[in-house]
C-alpha positions as CSV (number, residue, x, y, z in Angstrom):
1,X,19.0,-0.6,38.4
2,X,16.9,-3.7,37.4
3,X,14.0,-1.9,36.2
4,X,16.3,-0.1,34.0
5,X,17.6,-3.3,32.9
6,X,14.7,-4.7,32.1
7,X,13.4,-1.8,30.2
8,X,16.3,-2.2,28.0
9,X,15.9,-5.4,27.3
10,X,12.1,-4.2,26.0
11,X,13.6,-1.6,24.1
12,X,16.2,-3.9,22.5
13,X,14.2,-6.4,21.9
14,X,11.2,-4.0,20.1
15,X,14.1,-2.6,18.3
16,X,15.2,-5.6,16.5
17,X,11.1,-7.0,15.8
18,X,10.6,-3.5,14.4
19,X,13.0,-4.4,11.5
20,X,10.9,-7.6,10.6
21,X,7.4,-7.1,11.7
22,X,5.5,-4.3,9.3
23,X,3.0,-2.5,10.8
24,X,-0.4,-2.5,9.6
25,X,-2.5,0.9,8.8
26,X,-6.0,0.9,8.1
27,X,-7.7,4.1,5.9
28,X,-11.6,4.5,5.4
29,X,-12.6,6.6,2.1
30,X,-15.6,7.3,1.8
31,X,-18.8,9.5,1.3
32,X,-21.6,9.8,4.1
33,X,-24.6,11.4,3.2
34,X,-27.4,10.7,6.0
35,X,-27.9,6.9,6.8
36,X,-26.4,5.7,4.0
37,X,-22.4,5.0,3.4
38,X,-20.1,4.5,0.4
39,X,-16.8,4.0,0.6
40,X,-13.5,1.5,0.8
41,X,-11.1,0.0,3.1
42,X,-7.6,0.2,2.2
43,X,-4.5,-1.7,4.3
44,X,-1.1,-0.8,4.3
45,X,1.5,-2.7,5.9
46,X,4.6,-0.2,6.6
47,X,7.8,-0.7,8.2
48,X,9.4,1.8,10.5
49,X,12.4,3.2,9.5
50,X,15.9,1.6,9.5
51,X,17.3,4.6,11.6
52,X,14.7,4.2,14.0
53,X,15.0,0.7,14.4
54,X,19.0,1.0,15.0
55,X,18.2,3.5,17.6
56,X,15.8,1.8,19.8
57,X,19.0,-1.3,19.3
58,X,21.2,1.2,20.7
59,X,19.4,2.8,23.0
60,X,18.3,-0.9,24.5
61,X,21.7,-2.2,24.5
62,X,23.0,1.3,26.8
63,X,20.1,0.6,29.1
64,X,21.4,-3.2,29.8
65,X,24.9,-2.2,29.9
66,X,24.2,0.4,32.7
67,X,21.7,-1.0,34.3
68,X,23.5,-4.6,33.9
69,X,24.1,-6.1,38.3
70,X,27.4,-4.9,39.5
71,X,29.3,-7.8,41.1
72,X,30.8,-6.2,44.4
């Protein structure tokens, strides 16, 4: 039951960086013709979704709750 615990803590914890921290995405355009190379870089910084984000939340916090210690 720990390891569960402590993969919910991951989860929740991913889940609420995920609403903060975009992600950055890297595309090469270009034109190869032999040797030689023309092209461009472009960067994009995306977010996940909301949904997503309040899922992983959930899905964290139900992984802490049942795999929280029982006291016996």
């Amino acid at each position: 039951m720990k390891s569960l615990f402590v993969i919910g803590l991951a989860v929740l914890i991913l889940g609420l960086g995920s609403l903060f921290v975009p992600i950055p995405h890297r595309e090469r355009h270009g034109l190869r013709i032999g040797d030689a190379s023309l092209g461009i870089t472009t960067q994009h910084d995306e977010k996940v979704p909301p949904v997503v984000s309040a899922l992983m939340i959930l899905a964290g916090g139900g992984m802490l709750i049942a795999g929280r210690p029982r006291k016996t």
